[in-house]
C-alpha positions as CSV (number, residue, x, y, z in Angstrom):
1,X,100.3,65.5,73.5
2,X,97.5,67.7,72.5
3,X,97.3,65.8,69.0
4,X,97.1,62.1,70.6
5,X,94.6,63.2,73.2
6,X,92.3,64.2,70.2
7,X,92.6,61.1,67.9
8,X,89.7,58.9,69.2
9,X,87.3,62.0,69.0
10,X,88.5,62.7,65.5
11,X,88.2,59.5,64.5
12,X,84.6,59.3,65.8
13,X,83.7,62.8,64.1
14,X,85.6,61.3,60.7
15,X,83.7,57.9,60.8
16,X,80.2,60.6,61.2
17,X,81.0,62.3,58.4
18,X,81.7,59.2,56.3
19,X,78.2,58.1,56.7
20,X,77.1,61.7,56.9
21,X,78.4,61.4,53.0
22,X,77.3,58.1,52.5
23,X,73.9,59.1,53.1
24,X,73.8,62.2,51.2
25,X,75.2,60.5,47.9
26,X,72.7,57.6,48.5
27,X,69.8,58.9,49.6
28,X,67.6,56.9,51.6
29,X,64.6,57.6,50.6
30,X,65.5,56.1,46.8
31,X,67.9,53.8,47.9
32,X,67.5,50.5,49.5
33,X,69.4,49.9,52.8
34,X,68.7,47.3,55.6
35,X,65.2,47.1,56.8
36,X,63.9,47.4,60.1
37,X,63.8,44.1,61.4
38,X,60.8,44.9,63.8
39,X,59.2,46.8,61.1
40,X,59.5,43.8,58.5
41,X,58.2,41.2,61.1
42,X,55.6,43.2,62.9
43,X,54.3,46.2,60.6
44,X,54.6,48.8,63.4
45,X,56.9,51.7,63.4
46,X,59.8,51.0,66.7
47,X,61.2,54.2,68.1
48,X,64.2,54.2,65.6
49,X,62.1,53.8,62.0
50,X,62.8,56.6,59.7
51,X,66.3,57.5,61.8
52,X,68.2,56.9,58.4
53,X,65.7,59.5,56.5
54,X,66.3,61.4,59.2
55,X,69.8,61.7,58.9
56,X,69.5,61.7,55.0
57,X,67.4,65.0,55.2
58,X,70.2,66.4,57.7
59,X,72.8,65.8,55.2
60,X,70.5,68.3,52.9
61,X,69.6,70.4,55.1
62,X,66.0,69.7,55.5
63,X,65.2,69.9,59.1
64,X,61.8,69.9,58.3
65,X,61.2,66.8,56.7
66,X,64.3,65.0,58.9
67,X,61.6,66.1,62.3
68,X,58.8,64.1,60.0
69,X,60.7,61.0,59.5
70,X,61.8,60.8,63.0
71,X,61.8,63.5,65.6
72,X,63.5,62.0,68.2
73,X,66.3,60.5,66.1
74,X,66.7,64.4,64.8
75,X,67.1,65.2,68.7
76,X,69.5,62.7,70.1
77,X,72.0,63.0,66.9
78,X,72.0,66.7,68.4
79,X,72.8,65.3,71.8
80,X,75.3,63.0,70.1
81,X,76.8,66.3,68.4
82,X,76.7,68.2,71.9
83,X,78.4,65.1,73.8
84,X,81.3,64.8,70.6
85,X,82.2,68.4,71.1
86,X,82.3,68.3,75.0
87,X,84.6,65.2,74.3
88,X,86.9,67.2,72.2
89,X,87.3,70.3,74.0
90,X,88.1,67.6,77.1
91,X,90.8,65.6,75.3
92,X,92.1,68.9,73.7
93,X,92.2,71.0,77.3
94,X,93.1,67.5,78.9
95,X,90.4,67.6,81.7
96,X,88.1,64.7,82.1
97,X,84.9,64.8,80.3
98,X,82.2,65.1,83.3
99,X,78.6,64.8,82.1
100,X,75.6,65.0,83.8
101,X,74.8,61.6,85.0
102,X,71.2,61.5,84.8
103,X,69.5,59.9,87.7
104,X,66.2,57.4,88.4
105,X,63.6,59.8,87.7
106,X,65.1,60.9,84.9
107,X,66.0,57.6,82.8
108,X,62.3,56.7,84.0
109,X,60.5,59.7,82.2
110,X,62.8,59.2,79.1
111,X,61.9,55.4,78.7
112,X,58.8,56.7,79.3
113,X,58.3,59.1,76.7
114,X,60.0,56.5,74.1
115,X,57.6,54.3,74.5
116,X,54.8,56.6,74.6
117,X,56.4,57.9,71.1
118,X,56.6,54.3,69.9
119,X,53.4,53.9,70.9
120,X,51.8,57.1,69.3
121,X,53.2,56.6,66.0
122,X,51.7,53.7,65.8
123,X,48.3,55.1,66.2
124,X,45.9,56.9,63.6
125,X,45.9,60.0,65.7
126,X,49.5,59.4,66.0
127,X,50.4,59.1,62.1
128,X,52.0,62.4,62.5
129,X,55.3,60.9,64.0
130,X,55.5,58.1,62.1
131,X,58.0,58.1,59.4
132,X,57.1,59.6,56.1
């Protein structure tokens, strides 16, 4: 049934919104949650530093300051959000879900750009990406 089909996508979306809450009531930039273990052993910024600002700031509604603490996190939860829905809509309509498989090129550039992002933030030029 229709109902079934949807529980696992619910679920997900549930569980999100749990720590969608969780995050607003405790906000992370006055409370303490787990470090970033490269952060705490190295010093430098890794791609995902500031992610759980970023998603605190979401929760408020402050896209502006969720893009300063970490601008690609901000992006792929909107992926995430796009990928949930088409999810969704294919366990409700009971077709499979068919994404776009990206290919070579494609998984190159974006490991690409990560690193150059992980890379940039960690720069004094770069200081504009890294988490604030």
């Amino acid at each position: 049934t229709r109902t079934r089909g949807i529980a696992a996508p619910l679920g997900v979306g549930l569980a999100a919104f749990g720590g969608a809450v969780l995050l607003h009531v405790r906000d992370p930039r006055t409370s303490t949650y787990l470090p970033c273990p490269f952060h705490t052993l190295t010093g430098l910024w890794c791609p995902g530093c500031g992610a759980t600002r970023a998603f605190g700031d979401l929760t408020r509604g402050d896209i502006a300051a969720a893009a300063s603490s970490n601008v690609v996190a901000v992006l792929l939860g909107v992926v995430a959000i796009g990928v949930w829905a088409a999810w969704l809509r294919a366990r409700w309509t009971q077709t499979p879900l068919t994404l776009p498989r990206p290919n070579r090129p494609t998984v190159v550039v974006g490991v690409a750009l990560l690193v150059l992002f992980t890379v940039v933030r960690n720069t004094a030029w770069g200081t504009a990406l890294a988490p604030t």
